[in-house]
C-alpha positions, 0 to 999 in steps of 0.5 A: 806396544803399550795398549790403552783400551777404555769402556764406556756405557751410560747409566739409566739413573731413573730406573727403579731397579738400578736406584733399588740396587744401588741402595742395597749394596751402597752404590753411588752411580754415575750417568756413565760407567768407565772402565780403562785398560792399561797393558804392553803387548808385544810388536807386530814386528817382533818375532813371536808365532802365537800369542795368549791373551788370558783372565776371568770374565769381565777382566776386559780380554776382548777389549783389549785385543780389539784394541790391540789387533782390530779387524784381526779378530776373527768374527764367527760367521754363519755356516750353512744350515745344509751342505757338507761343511767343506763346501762352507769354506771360500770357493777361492781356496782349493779343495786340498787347502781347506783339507789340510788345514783341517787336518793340520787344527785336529780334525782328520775325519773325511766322513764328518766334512760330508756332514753339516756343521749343525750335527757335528760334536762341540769339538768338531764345530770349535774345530771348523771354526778354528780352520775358517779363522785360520783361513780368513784372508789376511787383513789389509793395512796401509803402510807396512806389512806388519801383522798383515798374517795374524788371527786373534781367536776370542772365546777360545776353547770356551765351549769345549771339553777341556781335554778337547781343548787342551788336544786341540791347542796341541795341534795348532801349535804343532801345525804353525811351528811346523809351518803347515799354517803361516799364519800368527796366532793369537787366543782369547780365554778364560782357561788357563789349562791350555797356556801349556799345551798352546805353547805360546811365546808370550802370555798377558794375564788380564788379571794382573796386567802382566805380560810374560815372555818365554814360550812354555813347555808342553807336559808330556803325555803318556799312551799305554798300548794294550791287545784288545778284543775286534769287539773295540771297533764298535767305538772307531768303525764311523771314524774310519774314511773308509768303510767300517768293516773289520776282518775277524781274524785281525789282531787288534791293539787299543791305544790308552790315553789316561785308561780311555781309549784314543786310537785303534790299529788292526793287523792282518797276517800276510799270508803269502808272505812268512813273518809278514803283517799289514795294518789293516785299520788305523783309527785315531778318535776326533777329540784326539787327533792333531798329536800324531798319535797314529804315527806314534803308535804305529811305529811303537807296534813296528819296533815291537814286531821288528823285534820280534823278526817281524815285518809290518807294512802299511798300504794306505791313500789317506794324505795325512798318512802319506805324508806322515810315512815319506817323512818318518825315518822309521819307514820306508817307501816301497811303491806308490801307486798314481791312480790307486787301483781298479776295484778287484774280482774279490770286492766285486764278490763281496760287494765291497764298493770302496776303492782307490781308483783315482787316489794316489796309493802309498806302501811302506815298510817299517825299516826303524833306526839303528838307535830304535832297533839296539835300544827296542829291548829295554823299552820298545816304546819309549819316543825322544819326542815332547810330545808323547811317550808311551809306557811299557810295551804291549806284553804278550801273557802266551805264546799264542799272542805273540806275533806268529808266523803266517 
């Protein structure tokens, strides 16, 4: 569709500062300035998922997209001085919507829904915004039903650190392909950096006027997983929906994203059963999650234990997990639990308050593929997946770090 937007602002020629400007840089100014944009932009019935609109400052990217979409513009609303920041989503939408749209943008971390909007981090806030956009109801049109489903986003990313951002439109990418959000997407930025990582089927650049069709391909990411010391924890433990707790003798690994730490998982041996682990902890940080990097790591330390006739099993109430676990081919369910379970005689004794009494309990066993399983020796930590790879295996220097028997 071809878009023709113009802005248009009077002039006060009687000021004396804008005839003082005006002589200095040799300006003969009207009583109004006019500015006026031409450009095509795709159908609203066309098949395209999630749009960008990209340019310097002042190139006219919201006049357009106002023009171009209207009322889908999302416009940021004021969000509660007090209250959790779940309680600030339309009382109409269930709980468990709100919950996973959430996650499905990035941000994964119960305990930060408790707390307002006000104290949250850059990241977290531009990802609440982002959820509430994407959770705006849909705009009403007369006639046909085209484009009734699009969001247009402006200033997207603009306040964020850029690997915020860039791990940030990973995630809504992944989520509207997958189909976790139906909705389209449409983002408004002055930053190029994250076209790629958006994915988006078509991209006008305001400084050229070009549109371009084609979606991109997102740039690989590469996870280095390394033992570390439990001391790490410090860095997850207020991330962890649960409690921040640590057993001493778990074995821990650190995931490295360009040498800075991105996730965490601790393993405890099972000690009633031989050759047994469980994860204990798995944390993945805020700015990072939306990726599946936790998923992606837990499977690179099961094929490595499995290569070592280990087993890793995984017991957890967390959604996001469930669903990942009943979905991966590399696990396998073993029991699940309606209800959780009564608070036990050890986490009375040890005061522990947390308990699953009411949530829906999870087991899994890492099982692999055929294919992981023949080709683990080579390169256990290898992934077909576009989206992250992760590099050598986590090398064990003695036989004391290796896995052991319980």
């Amino acid at each position: 569709m071809h878009i023709t937007a113009t802005v248009c602002c009077p002039i006060d020629l009687a000021s004396f500062r804008v005839q003082q400007v005006a002589s200095m840089f040799g300006l003969t100014p009207g009583p109004h300035d006019k500015r006026t944009f031409a450009v095509e932009l795709p159908d609203l019935d066309d098949d395209w998922q999630i749009g960008l609109i990209v340019g310097p400052s002042g190139s006219g990217k919201s006049t357009v997209a106002r023009a171009a979409f209207g009322d889908r513009l999302y416009e940021p609303g004021n969000w509660p001085a007090h209250g959790a920041v779940i309680d600030a989503f339309p009382a109409s939408l269930p709980t468990r919507t709100v919950v996973q749209t959430l996650t499905a943008v990035g941000f994964s971390s119960p305990p930060a829904w408790l707390r307002p909007y006000h104290v949250l981090s850059v990241g977290e806030r531009f990802r609440c915004d982002l959820a509430r956009a994407l959770l705006s109801p849909a705009v009403e049109t007369s006639g046909a039903d085209e484009g009734q489903d699009v969001v247009v986003f402006d200033e997207y990313t603009s306040t964020v650190d850029r690997t915020v951002a860039r791990v940030g439109s990973a995630a809504v990418a992944k989520a509207i392909r997958a189909g976790s959000i139906a909705r389209r997407f449409v983002a408004v930025t002055c930053h190029e950096d994250v076209a790629a990582w958006l994915e988006p089927d078509w991209v006008l650049d305001m400084a050229t006027g070009q549109l371009a069709r084609g979606r991109l391909r997102r740039p690989r990411l590469e996870l280095q997983v390394v033992r570390c010391h439990c001391a790490a924890w410090r860095l997850f433990a207020p991330h962890h929906y649960l409690n921040a707790g640590l057993n001493r003798a778990a074995r821990c690994y650190l995931a490295l994203l360009a040498d800075r730490p991105v996730a965490m998982v601790a393993l405890l041996a099972n000690p009633a059963r031989r050759n047994v682990w469980r994860v204990s902890r798995i944390v993945v940080l805020p700015d990072f999650q939306g990726l599946g990097i936790g998923g992606h790591l837990l499977r690179a330390l099961g094929q490595l234990y499995h290569q070592q006739r280990q087993r890793l099993t995984i017991t957890t109430a967390h959604p996001a997990m469930i669903r990942h676990l009943d979905r991966s081919p590399h696990w396998r369910v073993t029991a699940v639990q309606h209800g959780g379970y009564r608070r036990s005689d050890f986490a009375r004794r040890k005061n522990i308050r947390t308990t699953s009494a009411g949530r829906t309990v999870v087991s899994a066993v890492y099982c692999g593929r055929i294919a992981d399983v023949a080709s683990c020796h080579e390169n256990v930590h290898r992934f077909d997946d576009n989206a992250l790879r992760t590099k050598e295996p986590c090398h064990e220097p003695s036989s004391s770090a290796r896995p052991s028997s319980a």
